[in-house]
NUZA-643904 format. One record per residue (C-alpha): x, y, z; chain; residue number from 1; residue in three letters. Coordinates in steps of 0.05 Angstrom, whole numbers, plus 32768, in hexadecimal, padded with zeros to 4 digits. Example, Ala and Ser with C-alpha at 12.3 -4.5 7.8 and 13.67 -1.06 7.14 Angstrom:
BEGIN
TORNU	X	Y	Z	chain	resi	resn
TORNU	80F6	7FA6	809C	A	1	ALA;
TORNU	8111	7FEB	808F	A	2	SER;
***
This chain:
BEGIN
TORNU	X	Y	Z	chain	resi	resn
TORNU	80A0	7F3B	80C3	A	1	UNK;
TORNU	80C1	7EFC	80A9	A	2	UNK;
TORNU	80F9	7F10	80DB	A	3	UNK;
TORNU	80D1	7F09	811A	A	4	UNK;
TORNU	80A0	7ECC	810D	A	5	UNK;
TORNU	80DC	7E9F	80F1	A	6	UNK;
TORNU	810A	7EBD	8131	A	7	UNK;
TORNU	80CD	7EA1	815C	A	8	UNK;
TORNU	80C7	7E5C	812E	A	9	UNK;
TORNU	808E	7E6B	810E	A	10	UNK;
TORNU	807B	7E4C	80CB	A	11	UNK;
TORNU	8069	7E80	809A	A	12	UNK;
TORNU	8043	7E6E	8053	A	13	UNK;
TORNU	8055	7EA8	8016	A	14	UNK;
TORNU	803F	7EB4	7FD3	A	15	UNK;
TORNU	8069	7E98	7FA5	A	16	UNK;
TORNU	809F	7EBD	7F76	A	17	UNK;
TORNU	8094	7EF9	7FAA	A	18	UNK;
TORNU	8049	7F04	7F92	A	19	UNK;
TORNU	8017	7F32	7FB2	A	20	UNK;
TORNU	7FE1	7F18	7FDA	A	21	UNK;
TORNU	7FA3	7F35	7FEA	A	22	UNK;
TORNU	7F73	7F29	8027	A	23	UNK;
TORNU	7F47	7EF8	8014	A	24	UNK;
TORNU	7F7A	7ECF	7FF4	A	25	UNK;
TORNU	7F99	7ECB	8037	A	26	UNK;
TORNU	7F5A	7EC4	805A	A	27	UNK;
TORNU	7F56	7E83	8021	A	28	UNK;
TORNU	7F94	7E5F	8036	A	29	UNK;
TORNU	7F81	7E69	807C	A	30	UNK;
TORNU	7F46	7E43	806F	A	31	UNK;
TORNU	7F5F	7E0F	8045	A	32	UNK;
TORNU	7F9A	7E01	807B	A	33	UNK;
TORNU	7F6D	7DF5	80B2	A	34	UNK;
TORNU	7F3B	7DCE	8094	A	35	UNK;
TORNU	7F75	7D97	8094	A	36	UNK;
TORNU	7F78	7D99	80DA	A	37	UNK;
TORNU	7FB2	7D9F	8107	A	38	UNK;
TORNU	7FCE	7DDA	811E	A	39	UNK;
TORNU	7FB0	7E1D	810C	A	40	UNK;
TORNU	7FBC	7E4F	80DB	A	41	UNK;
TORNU	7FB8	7E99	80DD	A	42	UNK;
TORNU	7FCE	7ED3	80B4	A	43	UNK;
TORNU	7FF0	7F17	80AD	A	44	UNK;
TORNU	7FE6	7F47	8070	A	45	UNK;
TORNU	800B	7F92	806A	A	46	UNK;
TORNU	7FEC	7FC1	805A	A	47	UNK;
TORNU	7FCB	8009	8061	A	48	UNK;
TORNU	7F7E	7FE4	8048	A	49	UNK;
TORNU	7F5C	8015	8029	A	50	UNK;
TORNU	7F78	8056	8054	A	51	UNK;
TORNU	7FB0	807C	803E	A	52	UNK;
TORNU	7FF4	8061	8030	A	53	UNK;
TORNU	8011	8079	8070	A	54	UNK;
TORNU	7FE3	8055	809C	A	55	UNK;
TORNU	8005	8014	8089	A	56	UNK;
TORNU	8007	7FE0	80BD	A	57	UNK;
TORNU	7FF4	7F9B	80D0	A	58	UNK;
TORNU	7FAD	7F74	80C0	A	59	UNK;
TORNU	7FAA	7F2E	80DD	A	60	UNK;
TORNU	7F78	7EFE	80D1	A	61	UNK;
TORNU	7F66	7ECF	8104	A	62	UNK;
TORNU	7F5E	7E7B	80F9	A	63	UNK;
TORNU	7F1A	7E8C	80E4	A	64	UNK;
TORNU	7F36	7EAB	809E	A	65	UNK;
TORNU	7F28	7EF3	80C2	A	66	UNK;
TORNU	7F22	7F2C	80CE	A	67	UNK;
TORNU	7F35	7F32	8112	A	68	UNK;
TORNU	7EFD	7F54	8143	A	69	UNK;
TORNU	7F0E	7F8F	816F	A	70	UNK;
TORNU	7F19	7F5D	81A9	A	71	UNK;
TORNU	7F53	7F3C	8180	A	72	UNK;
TORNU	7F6B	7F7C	815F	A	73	UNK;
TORNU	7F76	7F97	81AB	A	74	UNK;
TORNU	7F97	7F60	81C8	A	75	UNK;
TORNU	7FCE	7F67	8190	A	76	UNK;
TORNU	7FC8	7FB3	8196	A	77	UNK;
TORNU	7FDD	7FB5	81E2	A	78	UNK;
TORNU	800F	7F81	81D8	A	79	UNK;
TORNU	802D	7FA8	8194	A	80	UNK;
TORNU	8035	7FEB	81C1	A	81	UNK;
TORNU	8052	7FCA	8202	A	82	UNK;
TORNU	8089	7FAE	81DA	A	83	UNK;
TORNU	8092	7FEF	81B3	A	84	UNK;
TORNU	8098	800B	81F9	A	85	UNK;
TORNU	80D4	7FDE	820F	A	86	UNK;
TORNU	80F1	7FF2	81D5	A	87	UNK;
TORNU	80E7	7FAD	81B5	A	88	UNK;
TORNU	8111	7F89	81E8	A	89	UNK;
TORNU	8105	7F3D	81EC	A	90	UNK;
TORNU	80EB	7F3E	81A3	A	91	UNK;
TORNU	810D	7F02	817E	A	92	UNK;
TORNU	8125	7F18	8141	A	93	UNK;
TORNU	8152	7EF8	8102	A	94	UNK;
TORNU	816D	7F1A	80C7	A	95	UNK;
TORNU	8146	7F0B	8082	A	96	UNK;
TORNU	817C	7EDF	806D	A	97	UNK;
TORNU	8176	7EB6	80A2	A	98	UNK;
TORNU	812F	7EBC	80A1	A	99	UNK;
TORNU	8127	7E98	805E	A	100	UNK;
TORNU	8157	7E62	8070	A	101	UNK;
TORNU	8138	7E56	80AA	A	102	UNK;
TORNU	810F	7E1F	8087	A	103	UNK;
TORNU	80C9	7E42	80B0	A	104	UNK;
TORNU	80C6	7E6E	806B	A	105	UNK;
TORNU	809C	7E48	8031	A	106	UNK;
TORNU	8086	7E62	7FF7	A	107	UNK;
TORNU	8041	7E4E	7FCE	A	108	UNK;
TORNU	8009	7E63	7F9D	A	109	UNK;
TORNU	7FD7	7E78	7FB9	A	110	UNK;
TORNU	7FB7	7E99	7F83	A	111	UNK;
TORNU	7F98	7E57	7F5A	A	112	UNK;
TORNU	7F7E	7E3E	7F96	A	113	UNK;
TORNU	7F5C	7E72	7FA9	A	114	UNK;
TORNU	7F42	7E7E	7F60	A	115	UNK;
TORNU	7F28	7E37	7F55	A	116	UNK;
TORNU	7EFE	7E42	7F9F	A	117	UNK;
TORNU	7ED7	7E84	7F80	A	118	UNK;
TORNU	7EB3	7E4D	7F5F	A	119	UNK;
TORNU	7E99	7E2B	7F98	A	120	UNK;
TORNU	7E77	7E6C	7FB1	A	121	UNK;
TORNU	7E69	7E98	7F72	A	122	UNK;
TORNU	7E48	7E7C	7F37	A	123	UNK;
TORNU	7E8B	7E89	7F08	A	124	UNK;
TORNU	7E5F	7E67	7ECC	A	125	UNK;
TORNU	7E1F	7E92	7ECF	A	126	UNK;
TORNU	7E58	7ECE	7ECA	A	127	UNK;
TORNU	7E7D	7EB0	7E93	A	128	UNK;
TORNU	7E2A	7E9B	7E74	A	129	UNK;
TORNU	7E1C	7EE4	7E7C	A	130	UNK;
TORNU	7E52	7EFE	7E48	A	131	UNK;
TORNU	7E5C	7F3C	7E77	A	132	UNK;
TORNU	7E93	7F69	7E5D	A	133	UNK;
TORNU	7EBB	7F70	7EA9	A	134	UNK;
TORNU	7EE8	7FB2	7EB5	A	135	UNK;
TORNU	7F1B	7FAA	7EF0	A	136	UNK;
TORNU	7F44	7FE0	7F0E	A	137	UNK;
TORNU	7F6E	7FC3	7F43	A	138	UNK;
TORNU	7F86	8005	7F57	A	139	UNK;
TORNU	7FCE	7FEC	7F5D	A	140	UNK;
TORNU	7FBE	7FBB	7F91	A	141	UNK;
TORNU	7FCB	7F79	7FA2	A	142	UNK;
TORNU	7F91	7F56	7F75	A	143	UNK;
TORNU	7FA9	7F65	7F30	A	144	UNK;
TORNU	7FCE	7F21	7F23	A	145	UNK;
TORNU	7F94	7EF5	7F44	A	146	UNK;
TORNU	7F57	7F23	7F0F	A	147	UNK;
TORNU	7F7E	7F0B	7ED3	A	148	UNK;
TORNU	7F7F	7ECF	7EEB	A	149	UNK;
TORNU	7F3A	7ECC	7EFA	A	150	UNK;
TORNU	7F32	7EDD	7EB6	A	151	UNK;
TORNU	7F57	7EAF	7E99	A	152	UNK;
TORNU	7F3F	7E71	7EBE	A	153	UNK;
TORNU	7EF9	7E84	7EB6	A	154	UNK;
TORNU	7EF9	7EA8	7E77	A	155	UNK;
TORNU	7ED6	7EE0	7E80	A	156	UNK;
TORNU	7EDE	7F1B	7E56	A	157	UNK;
TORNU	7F04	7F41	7E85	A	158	UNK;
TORNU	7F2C	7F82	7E7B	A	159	UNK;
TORNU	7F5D	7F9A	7EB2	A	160	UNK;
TORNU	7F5E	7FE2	7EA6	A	161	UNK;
TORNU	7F9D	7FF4	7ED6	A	162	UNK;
TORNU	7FCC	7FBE	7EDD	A	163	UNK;
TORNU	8001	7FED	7EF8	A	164	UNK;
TORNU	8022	7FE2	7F40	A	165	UNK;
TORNU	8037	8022	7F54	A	166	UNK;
TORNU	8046	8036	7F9C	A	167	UNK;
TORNU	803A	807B	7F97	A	168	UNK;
TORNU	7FF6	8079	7F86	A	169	UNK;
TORNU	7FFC	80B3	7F56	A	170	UNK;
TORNU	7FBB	808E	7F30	A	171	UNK;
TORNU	7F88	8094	7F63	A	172	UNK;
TORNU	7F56	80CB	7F6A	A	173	UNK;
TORNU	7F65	80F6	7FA5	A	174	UNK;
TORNU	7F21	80DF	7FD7	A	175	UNK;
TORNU	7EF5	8123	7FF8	A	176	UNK;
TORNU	7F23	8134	8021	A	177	UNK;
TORNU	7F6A	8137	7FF5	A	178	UNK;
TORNU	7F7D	80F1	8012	A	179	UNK;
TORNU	7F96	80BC	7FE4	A	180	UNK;
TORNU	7F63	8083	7FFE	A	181	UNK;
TORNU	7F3E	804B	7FD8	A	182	UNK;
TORNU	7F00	8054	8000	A	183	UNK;
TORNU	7ECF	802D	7FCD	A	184	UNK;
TORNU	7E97	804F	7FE3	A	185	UNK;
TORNU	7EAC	8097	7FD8	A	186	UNK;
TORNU	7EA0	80B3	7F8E	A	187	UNK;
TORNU	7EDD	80D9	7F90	A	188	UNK;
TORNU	7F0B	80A6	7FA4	A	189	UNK;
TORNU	7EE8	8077	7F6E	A	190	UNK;
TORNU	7EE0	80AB	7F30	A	191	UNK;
TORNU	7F0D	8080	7F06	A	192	UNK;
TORNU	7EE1	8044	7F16	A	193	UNK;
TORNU	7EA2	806A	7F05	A	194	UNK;
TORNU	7EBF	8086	7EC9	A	195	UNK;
TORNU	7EBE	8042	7EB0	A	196	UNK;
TORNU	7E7B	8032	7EAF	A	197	UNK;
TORNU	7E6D	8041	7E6E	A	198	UNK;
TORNU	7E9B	8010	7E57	A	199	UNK;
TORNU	7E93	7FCF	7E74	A	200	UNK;
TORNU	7E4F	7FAD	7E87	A	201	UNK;
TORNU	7E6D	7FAB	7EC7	A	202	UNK;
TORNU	7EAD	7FC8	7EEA	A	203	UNK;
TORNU	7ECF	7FBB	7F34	A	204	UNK;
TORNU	7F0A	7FDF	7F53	A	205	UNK;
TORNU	7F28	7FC7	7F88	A	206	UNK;
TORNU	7F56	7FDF	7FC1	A	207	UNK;
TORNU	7F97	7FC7	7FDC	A	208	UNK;
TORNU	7F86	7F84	7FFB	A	209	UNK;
TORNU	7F47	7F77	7FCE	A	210	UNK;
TORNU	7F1B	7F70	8009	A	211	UNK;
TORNU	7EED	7FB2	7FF3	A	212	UNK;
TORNU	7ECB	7FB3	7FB1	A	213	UNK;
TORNU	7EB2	7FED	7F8B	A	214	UNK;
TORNU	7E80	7FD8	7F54	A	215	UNK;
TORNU	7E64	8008	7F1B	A	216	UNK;
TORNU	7E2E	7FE1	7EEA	A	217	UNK;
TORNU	7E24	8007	7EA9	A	218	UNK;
TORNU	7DF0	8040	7EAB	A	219	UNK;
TORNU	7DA8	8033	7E8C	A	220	UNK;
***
């Protein structure tokens, strides 16, 4: 990826220290960015979502901080497959070396500022008020690093359960239908988050890209 956009000049923001970044963290800077005016920002996150491993690809988020409608999605689609078609000829490409010395490559946190903004649209301190013991299962995906943090700056009595990045996904509940998928609405995909709710006041499981939630309060 960093290939292409820096072969075509294109400034491109990371995570710092090679951190993972979920959705709404990029959806964040986005934000942020453009608020400053000048040119626009938009993003790109990898990943397969919530879906099975194999259906990795490409989600971009617009200069609105996303996600991208159907209209958008198709545009990209069309132009994806006629290129794949040509067999990629005329697509401007560097090698990663390059890439990062290009001087279009910088890296930042985005992880504090994004933290320090939950305040401005949750109520952080009625949370921390509330003493709520909080159970988080990331489910090996990109948010682990920004709940502890979360935890940290807000100090909240907060237990990740699973802080374990592992590509294989051996942890995860196989969903209905024998497919590894972090559908947070289907009970078999979330029985490790449900078996957890005798535990914590409150627990949350994530997948990939943080951008679906799965929430199990205690019983009674």
């Amino acid at each position: 990826m960093l290939e292409v956009l820096t072969a075509n000049g294109v400034d491109v923001i990371v995570q710092e220290n090679n951190g993972f970044t979920p959705t709404p963290a990029v959806s964040n800077a986005i934000l942020v960015h453009n608020k400053k005016g000048g040119p626009l920002a938009d993003g790109i996150v990898i990943t397969p979502s919530h879906n099975p491993p194999e259906d990795g690809g490409i989600k971009y988020n617009p200069p609105n901080g996303g996600p991208a409608d159907t209209n958008v999605t198709k545009v990209v689609e069309n132009r994806a497959n006629e290129l794949l078609a040509a067999g990629l000829q005329g697509v401007k490409r560097i090698s990663l070396d390059a890439a990062l010395a290009s001087g279009h490559v910088k890296e930042q946190d985005l992880v504090q500022p994004f933290i320090e903004g939950l305040a401005d649209i949750v109520d952080m301190a009625a949370i921390q008020k509330a003493g709520l013991t909080l159970g988080v299962d990331p489910l090996g995906g990109s948010g682990i690093e920004y709940w502890k943090r979360i935890g940290e700056h807000y100090k909240l009595n907060l237990t990740i359960v699973n802080d374990q990045v592992d590509q294989t996904f051996r942890f995860m509940h196989l969903d209905k239908d024998g497919a590894i998928r972090m559908d947070c609405s289907s009970e078999c995909a979330m029985a490790g988050l449900l078996a957890l709710r005798d535990k914590f006041d409150l627990a949350f499981a994530n997948d990939r890209i943080t951008t679906a939630t799965g929430l199990s309060p205690r019983r009674g």
